[in-house]
C-alpha positions as CSV (number, residue, x, y, z in Angstrom):
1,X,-16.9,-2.5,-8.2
2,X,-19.6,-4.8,-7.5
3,X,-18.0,-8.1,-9.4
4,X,-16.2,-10.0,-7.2
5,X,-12.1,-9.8,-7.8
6,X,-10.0,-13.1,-8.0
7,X,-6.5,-12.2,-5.3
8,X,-3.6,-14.0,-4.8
9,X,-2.2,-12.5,-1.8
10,X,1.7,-13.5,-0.6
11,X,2.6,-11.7,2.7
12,X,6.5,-12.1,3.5
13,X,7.1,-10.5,7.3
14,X,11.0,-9.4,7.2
15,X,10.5,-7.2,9.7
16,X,10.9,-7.4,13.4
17,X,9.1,-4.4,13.8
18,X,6.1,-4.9,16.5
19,X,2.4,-4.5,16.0
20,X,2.2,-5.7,12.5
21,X,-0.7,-6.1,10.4
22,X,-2.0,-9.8,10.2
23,X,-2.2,-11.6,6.8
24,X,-6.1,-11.3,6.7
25,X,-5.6,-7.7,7.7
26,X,-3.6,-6.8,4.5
27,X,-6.2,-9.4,2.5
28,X,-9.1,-7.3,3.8
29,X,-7.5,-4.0,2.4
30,X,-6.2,-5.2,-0.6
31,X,-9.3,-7.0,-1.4
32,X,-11.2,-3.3,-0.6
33,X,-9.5,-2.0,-3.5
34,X,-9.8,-4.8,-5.9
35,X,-11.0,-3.8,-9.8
36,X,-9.2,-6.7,-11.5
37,X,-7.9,-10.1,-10.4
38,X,-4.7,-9.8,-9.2
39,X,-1.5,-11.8,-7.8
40,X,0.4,-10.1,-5.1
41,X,3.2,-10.4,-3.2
42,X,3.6,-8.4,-0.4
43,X,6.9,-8.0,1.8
44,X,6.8,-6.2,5.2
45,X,10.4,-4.9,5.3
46,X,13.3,-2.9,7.9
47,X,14.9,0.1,7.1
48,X,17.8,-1.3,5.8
49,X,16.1,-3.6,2.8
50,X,13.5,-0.9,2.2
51,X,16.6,1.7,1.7
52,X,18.5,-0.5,-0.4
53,X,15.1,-1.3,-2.9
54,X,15.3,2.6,-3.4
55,X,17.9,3.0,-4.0
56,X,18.1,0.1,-7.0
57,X,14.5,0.7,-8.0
58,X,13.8,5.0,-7.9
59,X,17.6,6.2,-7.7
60,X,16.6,7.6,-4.2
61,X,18.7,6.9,-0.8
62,X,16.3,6.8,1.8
63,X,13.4,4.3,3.0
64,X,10.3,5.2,1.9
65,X,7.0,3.7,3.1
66,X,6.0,1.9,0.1
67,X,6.9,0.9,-3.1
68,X,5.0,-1.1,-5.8
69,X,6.5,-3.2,-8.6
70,X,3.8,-3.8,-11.5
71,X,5.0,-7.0,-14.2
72,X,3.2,-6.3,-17.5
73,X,-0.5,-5.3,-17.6
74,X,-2.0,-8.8,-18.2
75,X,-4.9,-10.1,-16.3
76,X,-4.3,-11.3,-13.6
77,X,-1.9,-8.0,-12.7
78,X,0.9,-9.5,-11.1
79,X,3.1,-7.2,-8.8
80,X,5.3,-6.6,-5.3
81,X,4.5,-4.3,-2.9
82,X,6.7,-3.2,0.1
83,X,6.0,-1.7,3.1
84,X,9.1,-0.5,5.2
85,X,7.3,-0.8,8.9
86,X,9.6,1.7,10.9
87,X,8.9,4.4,8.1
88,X,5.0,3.7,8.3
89,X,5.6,3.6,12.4
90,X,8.0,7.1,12.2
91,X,5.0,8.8,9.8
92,X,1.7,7.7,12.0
93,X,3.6,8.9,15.2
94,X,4.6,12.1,13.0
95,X,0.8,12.9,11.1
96,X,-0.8,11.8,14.5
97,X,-2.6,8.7,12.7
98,X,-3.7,5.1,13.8
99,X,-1.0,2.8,12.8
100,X,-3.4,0.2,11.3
101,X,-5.0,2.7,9.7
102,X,-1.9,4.1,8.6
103,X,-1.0,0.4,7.0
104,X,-4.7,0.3,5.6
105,X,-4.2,3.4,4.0
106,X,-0.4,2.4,2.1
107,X,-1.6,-1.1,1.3
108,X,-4.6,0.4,-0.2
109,X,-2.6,3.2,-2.2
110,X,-0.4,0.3,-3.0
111,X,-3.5,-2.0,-4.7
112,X,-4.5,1.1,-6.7
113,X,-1.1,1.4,-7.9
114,X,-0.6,-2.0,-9.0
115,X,-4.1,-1.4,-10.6
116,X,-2.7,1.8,-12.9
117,X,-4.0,4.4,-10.4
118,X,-0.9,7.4,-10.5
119,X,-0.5,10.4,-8.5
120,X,2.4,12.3,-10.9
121,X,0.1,14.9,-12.3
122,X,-2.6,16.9,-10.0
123,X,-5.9,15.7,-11.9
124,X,-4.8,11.9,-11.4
125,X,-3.9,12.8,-8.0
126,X,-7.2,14.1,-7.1
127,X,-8.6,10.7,-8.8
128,X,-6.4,8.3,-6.4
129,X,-6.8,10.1,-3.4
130,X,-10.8,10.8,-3.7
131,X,-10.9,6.6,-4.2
132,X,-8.5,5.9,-1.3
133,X,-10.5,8.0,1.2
134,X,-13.4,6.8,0.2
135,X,-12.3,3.2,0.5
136,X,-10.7,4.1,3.9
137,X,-14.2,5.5,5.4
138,X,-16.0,2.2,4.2
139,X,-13.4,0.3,5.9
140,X,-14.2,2.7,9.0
141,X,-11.0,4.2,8.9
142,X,-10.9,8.2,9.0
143,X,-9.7,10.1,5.5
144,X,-6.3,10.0,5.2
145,X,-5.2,13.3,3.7
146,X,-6.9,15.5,6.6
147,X,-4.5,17.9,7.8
148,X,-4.0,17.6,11.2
């Protein structure tokens, strides 16, 4: 992925959670998993918002830590992502992990989304996961599906 990637990146903080990202953190990652242009829109969220999104969006009642919306397939890809920050606090505290790396590693899963990647059958799963490690260990971040 050598060419360089045209992003539009919108970072909404409606979160009071502490130790955040910054905007050029979430850039940086995003831009790390780049293989089109894209226009993003990204919305750090609480519990309550990222509850209510799931449950309107995936049927599901609970906050998860990320969600991605993708608008067409048109280049530029145009899409939301959000990230409920107690969820991605609760899980690095829980797996033992680096909150920023943690964040790095959802925004990045997030990117690949956006970009078509999929996880729903094992073969495509194996495909996303090998690209997000190995995106994570050239950001110097450690592999994110070692079992701790």
């Amino acid at each position: 992925m050598s060419a360089e990637h045209k992003l539009s990146l919108s970072v909404q903080y409606a979160s009071n959670a502490k130790d955040l990202p910054t905007r050029p953190q979430f850039r940086r990652w995003v831009k790390a998993a780049l293989e089109q242009d894209v226009q993003i829109a990204l919305r750090i969220v609480d519990e309550i918002e990222g509850r209510a999104l799931n449950l309107s969006y995936r049927n599901k009642d609970y906050a998860t830590n990320v969600l991605t919306f993708v608008y067409g397939d048109t280049v530029p890809l145009y899409g939301d992502v959000v990230i409920c920050a107690p969820v991605v606090a609760r899980e690095a505290k829980e797996q033992g992990k680096d909150l920023l790396a943690h964040y790095a590693h959802l925004t990045i899963h997030a990117a690949l989304h956006l970009q078509g990647y999929d996880h729903e059958r094992k073969r495509d799963a194996e495909k996303m996961e090998a690209r997000e490690t190995a995106l994570l260990l050239k950001l110097r971040y450690s592999a994110p599906y070692l079992i701790r």
